[in-house]
C-alpha positions as CSV (number, residue, x, y, z in Angstrom):
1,X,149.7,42.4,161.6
2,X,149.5,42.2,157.5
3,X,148.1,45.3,155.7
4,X,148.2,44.9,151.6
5,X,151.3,44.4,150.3
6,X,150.4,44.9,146.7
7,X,151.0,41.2,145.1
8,X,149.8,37.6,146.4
9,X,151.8,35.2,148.3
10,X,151.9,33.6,145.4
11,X,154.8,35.4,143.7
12,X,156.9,35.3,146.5
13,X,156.3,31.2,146.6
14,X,157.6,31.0,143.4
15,X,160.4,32.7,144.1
16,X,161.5,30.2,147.0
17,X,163.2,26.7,146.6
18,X,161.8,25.6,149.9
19,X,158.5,25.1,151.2
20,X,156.4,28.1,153.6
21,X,154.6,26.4,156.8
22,X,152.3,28.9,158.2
23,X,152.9,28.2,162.5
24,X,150.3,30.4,163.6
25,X,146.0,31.3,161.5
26,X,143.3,30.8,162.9
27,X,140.1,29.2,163.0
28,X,137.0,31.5,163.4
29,X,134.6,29.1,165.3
30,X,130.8,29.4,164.5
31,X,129.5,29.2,168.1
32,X,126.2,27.4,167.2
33,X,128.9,24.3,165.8
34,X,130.9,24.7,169.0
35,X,127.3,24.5,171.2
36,X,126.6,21.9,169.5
37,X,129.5,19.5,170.8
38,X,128.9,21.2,174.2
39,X,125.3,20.0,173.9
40,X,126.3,16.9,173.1
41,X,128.9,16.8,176.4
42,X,126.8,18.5,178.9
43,X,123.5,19.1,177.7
44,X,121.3,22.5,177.7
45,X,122.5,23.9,181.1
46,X,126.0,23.3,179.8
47,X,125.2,25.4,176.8
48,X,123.6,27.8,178.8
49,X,127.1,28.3,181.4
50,X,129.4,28.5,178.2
51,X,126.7,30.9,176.1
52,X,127.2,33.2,179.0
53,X,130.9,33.2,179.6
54,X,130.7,33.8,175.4
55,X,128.8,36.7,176.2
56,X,130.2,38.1,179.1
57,X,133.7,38.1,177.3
58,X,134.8,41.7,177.4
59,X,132.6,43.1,179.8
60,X,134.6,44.7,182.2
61,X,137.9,44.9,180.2
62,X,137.8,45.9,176.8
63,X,138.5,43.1,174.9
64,X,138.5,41.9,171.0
65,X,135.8,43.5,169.1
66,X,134.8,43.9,165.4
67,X,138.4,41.5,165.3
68,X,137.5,39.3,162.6
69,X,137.4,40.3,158.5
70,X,134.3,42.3,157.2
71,X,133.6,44.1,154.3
72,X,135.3,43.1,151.4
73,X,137.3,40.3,153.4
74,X,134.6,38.2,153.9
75,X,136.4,35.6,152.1
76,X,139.4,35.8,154.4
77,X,136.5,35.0,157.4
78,X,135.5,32.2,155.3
79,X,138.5,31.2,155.1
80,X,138.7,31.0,158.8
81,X,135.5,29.4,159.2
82,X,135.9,26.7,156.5
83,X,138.9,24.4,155.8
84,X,137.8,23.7,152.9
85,X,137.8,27.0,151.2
86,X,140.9,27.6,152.4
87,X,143.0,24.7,151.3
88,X,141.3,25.8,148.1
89,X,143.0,28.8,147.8
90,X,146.7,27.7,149.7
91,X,148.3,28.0,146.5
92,X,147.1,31.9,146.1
93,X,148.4,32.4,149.5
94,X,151.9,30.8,148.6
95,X,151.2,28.9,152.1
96,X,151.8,24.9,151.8
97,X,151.2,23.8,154.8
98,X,149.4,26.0,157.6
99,X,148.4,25.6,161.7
100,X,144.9,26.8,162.7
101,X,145.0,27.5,166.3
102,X,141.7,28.3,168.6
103,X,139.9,31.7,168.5
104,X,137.5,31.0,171.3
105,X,139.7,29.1,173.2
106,X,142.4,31.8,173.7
107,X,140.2,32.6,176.4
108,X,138.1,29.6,177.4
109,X,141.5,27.9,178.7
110,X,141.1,30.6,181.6
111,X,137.6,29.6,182.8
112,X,137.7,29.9,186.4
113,X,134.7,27.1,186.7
114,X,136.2,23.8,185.7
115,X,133.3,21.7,184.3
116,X,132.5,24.4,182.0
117,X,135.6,25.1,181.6
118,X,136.8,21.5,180.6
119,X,134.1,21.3,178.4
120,X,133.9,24.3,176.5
121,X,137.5,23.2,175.4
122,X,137.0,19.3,174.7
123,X,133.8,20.7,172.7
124,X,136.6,22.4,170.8
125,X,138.7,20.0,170.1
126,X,135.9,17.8,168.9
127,X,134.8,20.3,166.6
128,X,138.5,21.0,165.3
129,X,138.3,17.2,164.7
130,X,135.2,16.9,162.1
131,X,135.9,20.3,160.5
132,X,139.8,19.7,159.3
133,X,139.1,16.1,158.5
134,X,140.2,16.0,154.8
135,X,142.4,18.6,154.5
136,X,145.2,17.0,155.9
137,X,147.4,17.2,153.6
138,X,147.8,21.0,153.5
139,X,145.9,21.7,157.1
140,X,145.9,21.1,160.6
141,X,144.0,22.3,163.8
142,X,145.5,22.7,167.3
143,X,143.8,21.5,169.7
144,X,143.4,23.6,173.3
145,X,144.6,21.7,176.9
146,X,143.5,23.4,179.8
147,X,146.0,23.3,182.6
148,X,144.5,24.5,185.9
149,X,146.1,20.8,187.5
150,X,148.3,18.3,185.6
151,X,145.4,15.7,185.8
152,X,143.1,17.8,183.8
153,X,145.8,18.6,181.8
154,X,146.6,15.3,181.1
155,X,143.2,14.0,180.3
156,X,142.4,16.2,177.5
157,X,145.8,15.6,176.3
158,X,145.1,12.2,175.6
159,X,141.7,12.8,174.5
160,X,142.6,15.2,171.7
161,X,145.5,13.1,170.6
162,X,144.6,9.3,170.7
163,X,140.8,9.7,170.5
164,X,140.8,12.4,168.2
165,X,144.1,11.9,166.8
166,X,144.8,15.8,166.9
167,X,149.2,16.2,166.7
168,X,149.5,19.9,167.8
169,X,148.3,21.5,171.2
170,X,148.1,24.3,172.9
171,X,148.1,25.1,176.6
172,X,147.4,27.2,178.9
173,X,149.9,29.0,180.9
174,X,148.7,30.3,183.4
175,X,146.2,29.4,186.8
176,X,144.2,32.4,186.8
177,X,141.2,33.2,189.4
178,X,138.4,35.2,189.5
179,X,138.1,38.7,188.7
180,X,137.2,40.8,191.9
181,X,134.0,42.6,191.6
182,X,133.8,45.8,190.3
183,X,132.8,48.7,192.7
184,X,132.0,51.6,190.1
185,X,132.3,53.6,187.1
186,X,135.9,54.3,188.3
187,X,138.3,52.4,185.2
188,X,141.1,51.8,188.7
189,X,138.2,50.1,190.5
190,X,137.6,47.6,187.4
191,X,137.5,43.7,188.0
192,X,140.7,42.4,186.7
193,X,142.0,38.8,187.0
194,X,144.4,37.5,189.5
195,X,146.8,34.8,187.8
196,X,150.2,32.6,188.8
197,X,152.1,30.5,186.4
198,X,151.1,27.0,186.2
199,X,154.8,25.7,186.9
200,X,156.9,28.7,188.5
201,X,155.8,28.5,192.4
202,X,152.9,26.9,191.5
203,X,151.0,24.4,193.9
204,X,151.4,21.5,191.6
205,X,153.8,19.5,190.2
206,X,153.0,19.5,186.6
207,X,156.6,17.1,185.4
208,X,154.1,14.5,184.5
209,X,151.8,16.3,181.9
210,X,155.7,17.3,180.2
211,X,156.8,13.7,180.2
212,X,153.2,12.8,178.6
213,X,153.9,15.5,176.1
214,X,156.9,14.0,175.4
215,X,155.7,10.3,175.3
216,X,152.5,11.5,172.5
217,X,155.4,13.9,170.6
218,X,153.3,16.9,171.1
219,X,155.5,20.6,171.1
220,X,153.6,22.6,174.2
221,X,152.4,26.1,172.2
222,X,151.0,28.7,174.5
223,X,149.2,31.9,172.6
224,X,148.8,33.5,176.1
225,X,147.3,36.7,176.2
226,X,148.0,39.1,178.8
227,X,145.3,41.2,178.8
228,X,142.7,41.9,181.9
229,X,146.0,41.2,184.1
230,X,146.9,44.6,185.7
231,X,148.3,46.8,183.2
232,X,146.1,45.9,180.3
233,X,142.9,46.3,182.0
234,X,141.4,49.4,180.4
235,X,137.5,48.9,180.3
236,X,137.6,51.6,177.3
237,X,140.2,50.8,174.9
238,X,141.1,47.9,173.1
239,X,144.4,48.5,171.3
240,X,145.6,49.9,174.7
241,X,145.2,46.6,176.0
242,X,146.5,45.0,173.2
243,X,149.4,46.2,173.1
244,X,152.4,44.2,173.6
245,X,149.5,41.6,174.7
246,X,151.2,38.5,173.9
247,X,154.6,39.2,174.0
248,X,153.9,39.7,177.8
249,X,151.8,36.9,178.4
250,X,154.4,34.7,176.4
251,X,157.5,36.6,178.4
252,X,156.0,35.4,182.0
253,X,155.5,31.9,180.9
254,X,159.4,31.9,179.2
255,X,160.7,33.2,182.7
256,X,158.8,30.5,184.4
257,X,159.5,27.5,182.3
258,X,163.5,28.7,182.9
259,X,163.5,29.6,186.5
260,X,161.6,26.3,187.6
261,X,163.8,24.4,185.6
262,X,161.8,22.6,183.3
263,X,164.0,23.4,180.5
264,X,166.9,21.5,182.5
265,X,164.5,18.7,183.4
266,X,163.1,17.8,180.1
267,X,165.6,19.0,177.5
268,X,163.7,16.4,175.2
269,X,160.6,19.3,175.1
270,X,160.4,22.0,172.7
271,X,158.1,25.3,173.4
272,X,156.2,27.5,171.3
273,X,155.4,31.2,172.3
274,X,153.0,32.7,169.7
275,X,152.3,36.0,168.1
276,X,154.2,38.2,170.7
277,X,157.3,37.8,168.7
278,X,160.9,37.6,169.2
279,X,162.1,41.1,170.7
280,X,160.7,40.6,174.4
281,X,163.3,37.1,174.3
282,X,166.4,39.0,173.1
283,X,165.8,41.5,176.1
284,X,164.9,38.8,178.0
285,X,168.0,36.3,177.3
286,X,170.6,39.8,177.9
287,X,168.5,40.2,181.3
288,X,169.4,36.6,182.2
289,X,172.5,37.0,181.8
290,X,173.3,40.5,183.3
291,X,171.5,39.5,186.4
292,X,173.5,35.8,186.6
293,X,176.5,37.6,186.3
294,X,175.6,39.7,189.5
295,X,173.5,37.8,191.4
296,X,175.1,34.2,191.3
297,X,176.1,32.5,194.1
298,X,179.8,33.2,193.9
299,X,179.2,37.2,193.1
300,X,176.2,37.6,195.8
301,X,179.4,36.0,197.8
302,X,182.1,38.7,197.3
303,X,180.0,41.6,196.6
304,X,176.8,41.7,198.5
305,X,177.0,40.0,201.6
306,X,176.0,42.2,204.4
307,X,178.6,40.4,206.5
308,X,181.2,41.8,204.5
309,X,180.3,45.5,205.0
310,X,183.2,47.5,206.1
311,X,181.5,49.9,208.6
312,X,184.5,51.5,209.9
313,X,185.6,52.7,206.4
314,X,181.7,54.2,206.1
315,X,182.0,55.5,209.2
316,X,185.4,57.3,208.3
317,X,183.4,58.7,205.0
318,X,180.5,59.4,207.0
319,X,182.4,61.9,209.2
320,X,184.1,63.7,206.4
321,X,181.1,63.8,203.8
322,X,178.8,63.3,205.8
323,X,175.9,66.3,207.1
324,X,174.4,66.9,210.4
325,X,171.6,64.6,209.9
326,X,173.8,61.8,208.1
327,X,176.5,61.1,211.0
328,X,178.9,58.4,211.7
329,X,177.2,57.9,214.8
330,X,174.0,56.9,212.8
331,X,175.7,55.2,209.9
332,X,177.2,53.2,212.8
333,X,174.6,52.3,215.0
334,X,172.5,51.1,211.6
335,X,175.2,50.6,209.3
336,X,172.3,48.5,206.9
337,X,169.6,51.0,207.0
338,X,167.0,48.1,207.6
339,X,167.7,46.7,204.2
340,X,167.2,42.7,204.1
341,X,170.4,41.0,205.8
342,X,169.4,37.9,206.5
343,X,170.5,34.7,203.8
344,X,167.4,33.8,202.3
345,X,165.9,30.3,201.4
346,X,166.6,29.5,198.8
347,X,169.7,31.4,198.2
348,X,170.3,30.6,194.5
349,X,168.0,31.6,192.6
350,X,169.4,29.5,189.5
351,X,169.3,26.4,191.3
352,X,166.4,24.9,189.9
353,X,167.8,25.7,186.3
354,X,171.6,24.2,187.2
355,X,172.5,27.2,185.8
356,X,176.2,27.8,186.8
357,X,178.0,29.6,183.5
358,X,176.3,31.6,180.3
359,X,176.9,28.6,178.1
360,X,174.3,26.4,179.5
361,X,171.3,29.1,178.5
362,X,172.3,27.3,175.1
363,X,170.5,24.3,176.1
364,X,168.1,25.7,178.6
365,X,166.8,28.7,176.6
366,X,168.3,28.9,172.8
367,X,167.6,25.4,171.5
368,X,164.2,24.6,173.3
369,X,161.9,27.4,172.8
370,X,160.3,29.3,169.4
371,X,158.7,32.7,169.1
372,X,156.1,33.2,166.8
373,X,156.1,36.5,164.6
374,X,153.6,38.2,162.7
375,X,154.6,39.0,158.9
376,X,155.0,42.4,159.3
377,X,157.4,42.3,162.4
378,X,160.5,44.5,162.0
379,X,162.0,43.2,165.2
380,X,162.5,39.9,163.4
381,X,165.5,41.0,162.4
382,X,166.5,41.2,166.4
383,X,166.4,37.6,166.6
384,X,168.9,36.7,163.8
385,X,171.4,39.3,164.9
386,X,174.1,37.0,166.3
387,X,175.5,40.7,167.7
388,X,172.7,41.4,170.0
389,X,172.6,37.5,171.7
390,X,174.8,37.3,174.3
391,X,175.7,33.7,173.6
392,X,176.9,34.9,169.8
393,X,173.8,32.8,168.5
394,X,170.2,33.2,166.3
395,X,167.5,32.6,168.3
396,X,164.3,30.9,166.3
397,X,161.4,33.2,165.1
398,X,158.8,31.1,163.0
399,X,156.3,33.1,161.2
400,X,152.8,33.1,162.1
401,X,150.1,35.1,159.5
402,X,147.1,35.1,161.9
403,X,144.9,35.1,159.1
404,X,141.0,34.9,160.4
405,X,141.6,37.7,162.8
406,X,141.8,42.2,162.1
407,X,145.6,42.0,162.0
408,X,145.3,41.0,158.3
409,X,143.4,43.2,155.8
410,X,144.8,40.5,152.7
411,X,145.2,37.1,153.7
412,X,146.9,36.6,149.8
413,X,149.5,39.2,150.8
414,X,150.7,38.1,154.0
415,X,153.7,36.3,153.0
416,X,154.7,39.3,150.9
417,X,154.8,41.3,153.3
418,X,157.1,39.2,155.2
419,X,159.0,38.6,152.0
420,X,159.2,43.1,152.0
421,X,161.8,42.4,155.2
422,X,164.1,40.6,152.6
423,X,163.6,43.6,150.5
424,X,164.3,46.2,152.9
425,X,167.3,44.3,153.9
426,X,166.5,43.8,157.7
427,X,166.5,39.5,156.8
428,X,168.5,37.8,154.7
429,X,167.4,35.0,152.2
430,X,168.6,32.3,154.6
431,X,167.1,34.3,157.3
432,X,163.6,34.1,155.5
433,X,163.8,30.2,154.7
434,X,164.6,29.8,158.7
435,X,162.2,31.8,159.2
436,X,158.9,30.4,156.9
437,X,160.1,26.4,156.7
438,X,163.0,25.4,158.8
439,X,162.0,26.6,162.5
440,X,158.5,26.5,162.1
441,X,159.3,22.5,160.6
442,X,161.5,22.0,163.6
443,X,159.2,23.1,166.3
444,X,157.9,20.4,165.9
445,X,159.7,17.8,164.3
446,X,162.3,17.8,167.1
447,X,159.5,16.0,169.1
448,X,157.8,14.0,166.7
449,X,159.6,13.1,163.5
450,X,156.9,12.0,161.6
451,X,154.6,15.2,162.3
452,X,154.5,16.1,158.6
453,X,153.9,12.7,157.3
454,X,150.8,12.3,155.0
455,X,151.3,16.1,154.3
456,X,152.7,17.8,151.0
457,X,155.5,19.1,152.6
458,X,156.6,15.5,153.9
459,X,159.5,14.9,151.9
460,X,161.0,19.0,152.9
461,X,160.7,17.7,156.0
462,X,162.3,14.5,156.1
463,X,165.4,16.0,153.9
464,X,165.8,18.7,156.4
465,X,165.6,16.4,159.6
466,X,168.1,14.1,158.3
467,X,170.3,17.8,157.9
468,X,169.4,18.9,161.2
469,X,170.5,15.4,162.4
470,X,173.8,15.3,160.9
471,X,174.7,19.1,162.0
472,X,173.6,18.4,165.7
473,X,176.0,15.1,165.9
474,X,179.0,17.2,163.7
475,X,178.7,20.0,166.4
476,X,178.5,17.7,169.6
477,X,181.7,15.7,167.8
């Protein structure tokens, strides 16, 4: 979330001997463009469906309003709105290379009704197509998958990238159904949507939309927001819902992509979480590891099996601690006080992960996965503090300016104000280049090498592959 920072991005560029790759603006779609593609797809009751799922967007849980730049930021919405202007004006914003990820499609991935659905987003990535072409070199859209089954997943996959020749995505997370209908005025009573993650217990088998990601080089990014799912459901107040939005829709798709072992699966895959940040994955990595330590297979073994309750020695402490209504007789006769005693199916819950010491969440949740941070983001600092991660290691923040939405009031300051972190000593130097070039290069040059070809950052990028390459053969020496 940038506020002004009091100099352009500019200065702080000039300052740095390495590029700054922006992972995370926006594009502000004009919906009359976006209609148009849909018209072009489905015709005029097409455009009708998607017009009204445009409008009814916030209807029943408060959701972004007056969330683009006004005033006198219009030029940052133009910005947003034409690729153009803003390669025009990268230079001023000390950004050479930046990511434009959807606006209207962080929430048209979730359409319940598939042909609209389906075409609301291929519209998208059609449009993303025409308006970057020519910026290139210093631009790029992302196109949006939809995931509600592998097949449609896959489809549009290779639509956007060998029809339209798009080379970043992002996907949905999440299979989310329809909101139940609201029944009053009373805010508890409000429609909110039902959802399950798209790979942990899900009712497909989505390994083949990963291998195809793999197979085009294309890093899986989800932006998943959170809100209108239980706890962010407020029909009244948008920042309430907000709040720690996408660091919890970002958090659930982590913990599934971990638990269902995908990470073990395909350790060729790298993931993306964006603009939820980096604290939510330290806390989340220490929980992993505090609940392995107690509830794998070996501990649940010697410390929890029921079978293993000594009921004599509570029956001794029963009698001399014990009251007239807690008695040895009744500690005896239900020693287990109808807590859950039977083995479950299945019993380890790290199976599908193979995860069987802390050093393996190296491979299965360090090295594949990035977190997107807003400039501003203190808790940046969490995720390079070696002292906090269990496993003694960084984890990889990439920073993401969301310019084109509210959260920036000065699109020219935002890299200053992630520069001010450097200045109030929560980052280091090195910190800040790993921060604005080297994991936001590597997210997604570790599935496509030649991602930043044709681009003005691609001889960084080749110099720091060939790095990356020699350190990751000197450490597995």
């Amino acid at each position: 979330m940038s506020g002004f920072a009091g100099f352009p991005g500019s200065d702080v560029r000039a300052k740095l001997d390495h590029p700054v790759i922006d992972a995370d603006a926006h594009v502000v779609e004009c919906d009359f463009a976006h209609l148009d593609f849909v018209r072009q797809l489905g015709g005029e009751k097409m455009v009708d469906k998607v017009s009204k799922t445009i409008a009814a967007a916030g209807a029943t849980v408060r959701g972004f309003w007056w969330g683009i730049p006004s005033g006198p930021n219009t030029g940052d919405r133009a910005m947003a709105q034409l690729p153009r202007y803003m390669r025009s004006r990268m230079d001023e914003l000390g950004i050479d290379f930046g990511h434009c990820y959807t606006t209207r499609g962080l929430s048209h991935l979730y359409i319940t009704d598939e042909e609209t659905r389906r075409t609301s987003c291929r519209a998208l990535n059609m449009l993303y197509s025409e308006m970057y072409a020519g910026v290139g070199d210093r631009l790029r859209p992302v196109a949006v998958i939809p995931t509600y089954t592998p097949q449609e997943a896959i489809e549009e996959l290779e639509f956007a990238v060998l029809k339209l020749g798009h080379k970043a995505i992002h996907i949905g997370t999440e299979l989310r159904g329809p909101a139940r209908p609201a029944t009053g005025k009373d805010p508890f009573l409000q429609p909110t949507q039902s959802t399950r993650s798209i790979v942990m217990d899900s009712p497909y088998d989505f390994d083949p939309f990963w291998q195809r990601c793999i197979d085009l080089k294309a890093t899986p990014v989800c932006h998943t927001s959170s809100r209108g799912i239980g706890y962010r459901a407020s029909p009244s107040n948008y920042v309430f819902n907000h709040l720690g939005d996408f660091a919890n829709g970002a958090e659930f798709f982590c913990r599934s992509l971990f638990f269902s072992g995908v990470t073990r699966r395909f350790p060729q895959l790298s993931f993306a979480f964006l603009e939820g940040g980096v604290a939510w994955a330290v806390n989340l990595l220490n929980d992993i590891v505090e609940h392995w330590e107690k509830r794998n297979v070996d501990a649940l073994a010697k410390n929890l099996d029921p079978a293993l309750l000594d009921v004599d020695l509570l029956e001794r402490l029963f009698r001399e601690f014990g009251s007239p209504r807690l008695t040895p007789e009744r500690i005896r006769a239900n020693p287990h006080c109808q807590l859950m005693i039977q083995r479950p199916d299945p019993f380890d819950e790290f199976a599908a992960c193979a995860m069987t010491e802390i050093g393996v969440l190296r491979k299965l949740f360090v090295d594949p996965f990035y977190f997107g941070c807003e400039a501003d983001d203190r808790m940046i600092s969490v995720g390079f503090n070696r002292r906090l991660n269990p496993l003694g290691r960084v984890l990889k923040p990439v920073f993401g300016s969301d310019i084109g939405h509210w959260d920036v009031l000065d699109a020219t300051s935002v890299l200053t104000e992630a520069f001010n972190l450097v200045n109030a000593k929560l980052l280091t130097p090195e910190n800040f280049r790993d921060l604005t070039f080297v994991n936001p290069a590597m997210m997604h040059l570790s599935m496509n090498p030649d991602y930043f070809e044709g681009t003005v950052v691609a001889d960084a990028a080749r110099k720091l592959l060939a790095t990356h390459s020699s350190k990751q053969g000197a450490s597995s020496e």
